[in-house]
C-alpha positions as CSV (number, residue, x, y, z in Angstrom):
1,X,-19.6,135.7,-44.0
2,X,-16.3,137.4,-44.6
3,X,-14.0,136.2,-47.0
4,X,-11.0,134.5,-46.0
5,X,-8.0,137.6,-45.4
6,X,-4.9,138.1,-47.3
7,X,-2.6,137.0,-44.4
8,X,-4.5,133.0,-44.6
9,X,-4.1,132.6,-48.2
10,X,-0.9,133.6,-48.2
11,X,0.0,131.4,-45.1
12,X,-1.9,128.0,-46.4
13,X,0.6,128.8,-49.6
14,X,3.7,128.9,-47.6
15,X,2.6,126.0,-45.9
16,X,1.9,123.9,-49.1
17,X,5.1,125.2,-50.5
18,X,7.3,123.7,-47.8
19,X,5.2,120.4,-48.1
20,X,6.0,119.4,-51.4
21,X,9.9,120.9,-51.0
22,X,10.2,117.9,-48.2
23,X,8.3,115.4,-50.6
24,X,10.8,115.7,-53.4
25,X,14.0,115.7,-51.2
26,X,13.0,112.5,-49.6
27,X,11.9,111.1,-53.3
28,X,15.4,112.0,-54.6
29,X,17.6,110.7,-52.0
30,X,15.7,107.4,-52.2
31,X,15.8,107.4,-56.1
32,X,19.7,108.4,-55.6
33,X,20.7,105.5,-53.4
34,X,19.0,103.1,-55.5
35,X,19.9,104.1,-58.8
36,X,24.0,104.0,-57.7
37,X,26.4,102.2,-59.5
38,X,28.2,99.3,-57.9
39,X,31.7,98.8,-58.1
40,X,33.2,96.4,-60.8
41,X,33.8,93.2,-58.6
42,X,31.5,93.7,-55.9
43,X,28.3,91.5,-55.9
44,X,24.6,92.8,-55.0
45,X,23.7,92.3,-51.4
46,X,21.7,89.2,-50.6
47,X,18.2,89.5,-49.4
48,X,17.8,87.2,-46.4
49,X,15.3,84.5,-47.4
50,X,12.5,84.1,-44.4
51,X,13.7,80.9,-42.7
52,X,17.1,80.3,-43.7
53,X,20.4,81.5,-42.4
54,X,22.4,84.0,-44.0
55,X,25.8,83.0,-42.8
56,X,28.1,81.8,-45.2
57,X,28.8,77.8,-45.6
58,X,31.3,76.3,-43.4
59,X,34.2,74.7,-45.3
60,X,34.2,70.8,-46.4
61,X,36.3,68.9,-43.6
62,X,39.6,67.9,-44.9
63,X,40.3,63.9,-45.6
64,X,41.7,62.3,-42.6
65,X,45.4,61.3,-42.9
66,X,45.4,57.4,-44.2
67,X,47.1,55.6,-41.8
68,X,50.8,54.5,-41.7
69,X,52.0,52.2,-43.9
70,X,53.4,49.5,-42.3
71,X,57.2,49.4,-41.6
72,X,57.8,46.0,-41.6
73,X,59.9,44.9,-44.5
74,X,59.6,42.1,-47.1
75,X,62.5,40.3,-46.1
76,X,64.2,36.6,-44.9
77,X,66.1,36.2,-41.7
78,X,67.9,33.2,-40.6
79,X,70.3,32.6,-37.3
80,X,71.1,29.8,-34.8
81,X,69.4,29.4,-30.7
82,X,71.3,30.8,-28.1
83,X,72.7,27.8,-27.2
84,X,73.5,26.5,-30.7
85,X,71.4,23.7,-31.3
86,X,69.3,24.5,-33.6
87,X,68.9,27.1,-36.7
88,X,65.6,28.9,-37.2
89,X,64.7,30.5,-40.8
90,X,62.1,33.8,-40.9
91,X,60.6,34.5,-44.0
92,X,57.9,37.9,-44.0
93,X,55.9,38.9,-46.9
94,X,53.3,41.4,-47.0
95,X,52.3,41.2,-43.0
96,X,52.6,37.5,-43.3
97,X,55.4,35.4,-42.0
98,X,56.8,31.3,-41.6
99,X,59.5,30.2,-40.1
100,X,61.2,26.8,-39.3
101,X,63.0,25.4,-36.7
102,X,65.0,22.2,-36.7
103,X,68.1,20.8,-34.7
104,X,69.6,19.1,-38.1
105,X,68.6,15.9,-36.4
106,X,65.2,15.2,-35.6
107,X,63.6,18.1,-34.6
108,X,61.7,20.0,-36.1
109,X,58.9,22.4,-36.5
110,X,56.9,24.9,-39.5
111,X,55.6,27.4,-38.0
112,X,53.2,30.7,-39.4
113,X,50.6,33.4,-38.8
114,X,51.0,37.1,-38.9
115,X,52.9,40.2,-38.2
116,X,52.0,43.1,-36.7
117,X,52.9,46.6,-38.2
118,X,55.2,47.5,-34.8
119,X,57.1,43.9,-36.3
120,X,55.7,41.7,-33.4
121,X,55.0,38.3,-34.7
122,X,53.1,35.2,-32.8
123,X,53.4,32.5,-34.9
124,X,52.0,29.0,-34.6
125,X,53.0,25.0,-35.7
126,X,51.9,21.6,-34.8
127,X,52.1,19.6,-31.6
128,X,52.0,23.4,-29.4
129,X,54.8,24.9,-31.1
130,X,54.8,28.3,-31.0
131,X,57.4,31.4,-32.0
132,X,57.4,35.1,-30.5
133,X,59.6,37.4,-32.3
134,X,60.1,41.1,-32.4
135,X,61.8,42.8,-35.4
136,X,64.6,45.0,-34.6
137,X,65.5,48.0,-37.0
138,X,64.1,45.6,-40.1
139,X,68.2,44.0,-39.3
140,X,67.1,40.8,-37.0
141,X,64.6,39.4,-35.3
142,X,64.9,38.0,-31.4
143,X,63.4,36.1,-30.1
144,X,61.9,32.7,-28.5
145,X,60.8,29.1,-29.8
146,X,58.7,26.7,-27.8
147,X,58.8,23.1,-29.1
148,X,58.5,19.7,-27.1
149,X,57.9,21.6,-23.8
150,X,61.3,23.6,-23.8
151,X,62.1,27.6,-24.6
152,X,65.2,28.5,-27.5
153,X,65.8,31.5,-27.4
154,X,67.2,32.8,-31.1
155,X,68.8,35.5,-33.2
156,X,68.0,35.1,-36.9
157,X,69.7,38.2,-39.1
158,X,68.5,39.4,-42.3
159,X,69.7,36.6,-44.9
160,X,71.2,37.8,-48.2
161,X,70.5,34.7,-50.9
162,X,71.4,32.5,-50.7
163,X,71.0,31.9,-47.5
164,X,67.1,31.5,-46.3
165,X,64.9,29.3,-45.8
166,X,64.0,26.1,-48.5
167,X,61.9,23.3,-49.0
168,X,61.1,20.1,-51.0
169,X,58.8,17.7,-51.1
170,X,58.2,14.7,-53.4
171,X,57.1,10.8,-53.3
172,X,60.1,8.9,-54.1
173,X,59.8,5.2,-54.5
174,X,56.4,5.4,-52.2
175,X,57.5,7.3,-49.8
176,X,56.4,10.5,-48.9
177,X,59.3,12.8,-48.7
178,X,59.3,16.5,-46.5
179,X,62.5,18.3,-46.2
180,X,63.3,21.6,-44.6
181,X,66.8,23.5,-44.8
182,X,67.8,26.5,-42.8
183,X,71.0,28.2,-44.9
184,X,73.1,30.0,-42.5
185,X,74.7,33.4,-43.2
186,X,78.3,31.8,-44.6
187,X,77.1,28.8,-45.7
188,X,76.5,26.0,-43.4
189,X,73.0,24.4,-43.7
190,X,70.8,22.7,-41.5
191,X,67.9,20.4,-42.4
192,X,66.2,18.0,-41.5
193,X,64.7,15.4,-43.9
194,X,61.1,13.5,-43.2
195,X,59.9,10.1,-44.8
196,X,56.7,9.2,-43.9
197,X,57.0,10.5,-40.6
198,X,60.1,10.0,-39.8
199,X,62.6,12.6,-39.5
200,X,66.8,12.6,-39.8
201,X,69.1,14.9,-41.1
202,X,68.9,16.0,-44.5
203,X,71.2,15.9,-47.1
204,X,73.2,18.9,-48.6
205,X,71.4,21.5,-51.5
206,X,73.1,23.6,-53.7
207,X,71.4,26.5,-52.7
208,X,72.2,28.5,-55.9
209,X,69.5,25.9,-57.8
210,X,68.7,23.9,-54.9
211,X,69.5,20.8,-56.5
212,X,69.4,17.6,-53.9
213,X,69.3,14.3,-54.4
214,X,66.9,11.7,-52.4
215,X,67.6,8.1,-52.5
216,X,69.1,8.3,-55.6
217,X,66.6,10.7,-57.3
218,X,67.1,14.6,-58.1
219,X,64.8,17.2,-56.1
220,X,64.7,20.3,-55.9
221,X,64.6,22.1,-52.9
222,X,62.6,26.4,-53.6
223,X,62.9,29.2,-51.1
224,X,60.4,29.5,-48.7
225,X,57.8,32.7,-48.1
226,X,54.7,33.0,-46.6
């Protein structure tokens, strides 16, 4: 056999030549662009993780606004019916309220329950009494009283002490003793004064200690609030 000519060896050369020329350009640009420095600040890429989602966390909800504090104040409110013959007292604390309502005679009625924050009030008493009120600016409340089957319709502005709403109760000389009195805005009071069950008007308090006296003994008559 004839050897292999001069123009073969020197093309299986050239051939082996350009082989291992594109073997160590694709070795450095590999070895480059993993060897390159990151910038300061910059963090590695993340490798995805088989499974599991890649895209970043959605933010934490923020807290709900609370609600509104109510706007009904802490306040006492005291007026006379529409047609003047009776007084009714309002006393509200904390969402709570009681009233009273009395004609200075014989009639009479404690009423309470609770107030709504848009200062609605339904508030009960004995015997079907019953007072619906709304609360006007935090100033006055209007409204109606339903006692012994009839409808008084009321005013009762906000009450600066001491005018309010009071109350005393005692035994004197075995009887049981419940009196209610209304002070009006410029100082005329109306109360009415029940022993054992019977009611008539009641007798004058000094409303700046609430001093009274009862068949002859000393009480004293304390503002009123829920």
């Amino acid at each position: 056999m004839k050897r292999p000519g001069p123009l073969l060896t020197l093309l299986a050369g050239l051939l082996l030549a350009v082989f291992m020329l594109s073997l160590n350009a694709t070795t450095g640009v590999r070895n480059a662009s993993s060897s390159r420095p990151r910038t300061p600040g910059t963090a590695p890429p993340a490798s995805a993780t088989p499974g599991k989602s890649t895209s970043p966390p959605s933010p934490s909800p923020s807290p709900s606004a609370s609600p509104s504090a109510s706007l009904v104040p802490n306040a006492d409110y005291a007026g006379r019916t529409d047609d003047d013959s009776s007084a009714v007292a309002v006393s509200l604390r904390d969402g709570r309220a009681i009233a009273y309502f009395c004609d200075g005679h014989d009639k009479e009625s404690w009423l309470k329950g609770d107030v709504r924050d848009d200062g609605t009030l339904r508030l009960n008493g004995k015997n079907g009494a019953g007072l619906d009120g709304t609360l006007r600016d935090g100033r006055r409340i209007r409204g109606t009283v339903e006692f012994g089957g009839r409808h008084y319709a009321f005013t009762a502005d906000k009450a600066v002490k001491p005018s309010g709403l009071y109350r005393a109760t005692a035994t004197v000389r075995g009887a049981e003793l419940d009196g209610g009195w209304i002070v009006l805005p410029g100082g005329r009071q109306v109360g009415v004064l029940d022993r054992d069950g019977e009611p008539s008007a009641a007798p004058v308090i000094d409303p700046e200690t609430g001093a009274v006296t009862v068949d002859g003994q000393k009480l004293t008559a304390r503002p009123v609030t829920p």
